[in-house]
N, C-alpha and C positions, 0 to 999 in steps of 0.2 A: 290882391291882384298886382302883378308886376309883369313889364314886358323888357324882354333883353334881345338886343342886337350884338347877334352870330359873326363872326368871318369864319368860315373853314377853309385850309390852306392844307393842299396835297394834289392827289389824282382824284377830282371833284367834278371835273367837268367832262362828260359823252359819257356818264359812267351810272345815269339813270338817278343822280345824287337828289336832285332838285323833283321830281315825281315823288322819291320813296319817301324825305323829308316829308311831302304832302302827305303822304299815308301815315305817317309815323305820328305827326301831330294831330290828325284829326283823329284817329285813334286813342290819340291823348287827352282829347278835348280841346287844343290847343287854339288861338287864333293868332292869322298874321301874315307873314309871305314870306317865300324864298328867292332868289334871283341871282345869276350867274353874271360877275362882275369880269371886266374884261381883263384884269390880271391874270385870269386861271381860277379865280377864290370863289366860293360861294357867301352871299347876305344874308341874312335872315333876320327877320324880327319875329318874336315868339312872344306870346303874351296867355299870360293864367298864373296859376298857385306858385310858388319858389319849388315847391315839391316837386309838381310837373314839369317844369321847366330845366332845371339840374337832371331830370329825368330822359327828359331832349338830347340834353346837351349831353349825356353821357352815352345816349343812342348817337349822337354825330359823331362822335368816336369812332364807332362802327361802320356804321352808314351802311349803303347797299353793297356786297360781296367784291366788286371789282374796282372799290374806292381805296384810296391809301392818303389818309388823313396823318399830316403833321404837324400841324397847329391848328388850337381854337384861340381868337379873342374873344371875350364879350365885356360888354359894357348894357348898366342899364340904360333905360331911355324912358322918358315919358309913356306910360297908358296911352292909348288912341280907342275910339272904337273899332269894333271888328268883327265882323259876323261868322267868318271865315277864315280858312288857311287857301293863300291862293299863290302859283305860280304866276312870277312877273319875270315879262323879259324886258 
């Protein structure tokens, strides 16, 4: 089990980024949150397998049809508990 914290950097924001992420990971199994940071950038912390995860993070690449992604960071971060993938504002 490993959890990594996301930045997406692009056209991320009003473009439905932070719901689909929802969809994308709980369909993954995934737990965690996404949240729209006031640069423009999206957060995220994702937590499961490195398989699932790398899996994520290659879905944020894409993202939802009207996003235009130009950068990812991630970094690991500590485990938390987590029941859920949830939308934070």
């Amino acid at each position: 089990m490993m959890r990594w914290r996301i930045t997406i950097y692009g056209r991320v924001q009003g473009v439905f980024y932070r719901k689909s992420t929802q969809q994308k990971a709980r369909q993954l199994g995934l737990v965690g949150w996404v949240m729209n940071r006031p640069d423009g950038s999206v957060l995220a912390e994702i937590q499961g397998t490195e398989e699932l995860l790398q899996e994520m993070v290659d879905w944020c690449w894409q993202g939802p049809p009207a996003c235009d992604v130009i950068k990812i960071e991630k970094t690991e971060v500590p485990v938390e508990p987590s029941e859920a993938f949830e939308i934070r504002i």
